[in-house]
N, C-alpha and C positions, 0 to 999 in steps of 0.2 A: 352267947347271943348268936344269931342267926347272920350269915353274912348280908345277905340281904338287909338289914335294919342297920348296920354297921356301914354299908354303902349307903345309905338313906341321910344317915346321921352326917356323914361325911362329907356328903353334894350339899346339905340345908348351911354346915357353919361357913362350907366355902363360900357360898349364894350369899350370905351374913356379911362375912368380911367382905367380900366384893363389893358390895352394895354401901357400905360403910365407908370404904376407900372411895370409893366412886364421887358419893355426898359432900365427902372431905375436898375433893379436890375441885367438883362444881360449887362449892359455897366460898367463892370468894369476895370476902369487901370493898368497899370503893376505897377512896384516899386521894393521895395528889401527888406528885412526882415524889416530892421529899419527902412523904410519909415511904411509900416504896423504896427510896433512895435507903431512909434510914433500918426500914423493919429488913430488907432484904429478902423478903418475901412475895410472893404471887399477888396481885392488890388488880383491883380495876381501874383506871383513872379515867375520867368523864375530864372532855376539853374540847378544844376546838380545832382543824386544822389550819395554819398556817398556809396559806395558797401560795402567797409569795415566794414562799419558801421553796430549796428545792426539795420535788417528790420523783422519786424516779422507782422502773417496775424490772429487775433483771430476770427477763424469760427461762434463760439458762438453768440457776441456779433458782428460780421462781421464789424472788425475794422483793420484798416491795417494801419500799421508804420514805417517809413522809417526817414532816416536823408538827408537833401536836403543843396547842397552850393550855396548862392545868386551869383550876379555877383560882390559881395564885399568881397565873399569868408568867410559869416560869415555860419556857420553849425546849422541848428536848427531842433529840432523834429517835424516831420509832420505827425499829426493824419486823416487820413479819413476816415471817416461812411462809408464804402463801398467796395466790391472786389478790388483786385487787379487788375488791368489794363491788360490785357492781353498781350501784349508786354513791357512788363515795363523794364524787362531785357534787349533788345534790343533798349532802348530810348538812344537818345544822347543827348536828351535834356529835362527837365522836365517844364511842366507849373500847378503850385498850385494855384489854386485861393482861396482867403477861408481869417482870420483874425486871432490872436493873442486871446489867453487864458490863460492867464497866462506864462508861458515858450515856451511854444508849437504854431505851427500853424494849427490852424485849418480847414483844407482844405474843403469845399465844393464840390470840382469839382478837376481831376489832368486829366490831356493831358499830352500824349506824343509824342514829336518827333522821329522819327526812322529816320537814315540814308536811302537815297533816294537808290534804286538798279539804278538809272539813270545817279548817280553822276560819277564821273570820271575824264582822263585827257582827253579822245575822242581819245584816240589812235586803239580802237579796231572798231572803227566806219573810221579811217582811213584805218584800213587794209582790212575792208571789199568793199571797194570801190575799 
């Protein structure tokens, strides 16, 4: 074989696997604290935050922490590597993806939902007609 088609071969399986690992590791499922607590694996968990709670943002080490309530209503500490989210205040709804460390969860990645400005009863879309 020609080396040429032998490099060919060899960038296409790595592009393969990569892409493969890649899917594996963006296709994570929802759950709830104790489904992650138990599987010990990467899980998403949709909740709410705890305001009351404390949430504090260490610049330094740019670690941000907050308390999150699953849809089972259990409360647990949520650590992430990374700024604060820009409207985090204004979410109605929080998504943590990330695993269990001990007491805490450790968040990889946090979304947030914000209430829609489009939501409504449609009464104002009535009157304008």
């Amino acid at each position: 074989m020609k080396p040429k088609v032998i490099v060919g071969v060899l960038v296409v399986a790595v592009g393969i696997v990569l892409g493969a690992v890649n899917f594996l590791d963006a296709n994570v499922e929802y759950g709830n604290f104790q489904t992650a607590r138990e599987m010990g694996k990467k899980l998403q968990v949709n909740g709410e935050w705890m305001r009351e709670m404390q949430t504090s943002f260490d610049a330094d080490k740019v670690v941000f922490t907050f308390y999150m309530k699953d849809e089972n209503d259990e409360v647990v500490r949520v650590v992430y590597h990374g700024a604060r989210p820009n409207n985090f205040e204004m979410a109605s709804s929080i998504v943590a993806k990330g695993k269990f460390d001990g007491n805490e969860f450790h968040a990889s990645d946090i979304l947030t939902k914000c209430p829609s400005k489009y939501e409504g009863t449609g009464e104002d879309v009535k009157k304008s007609m």
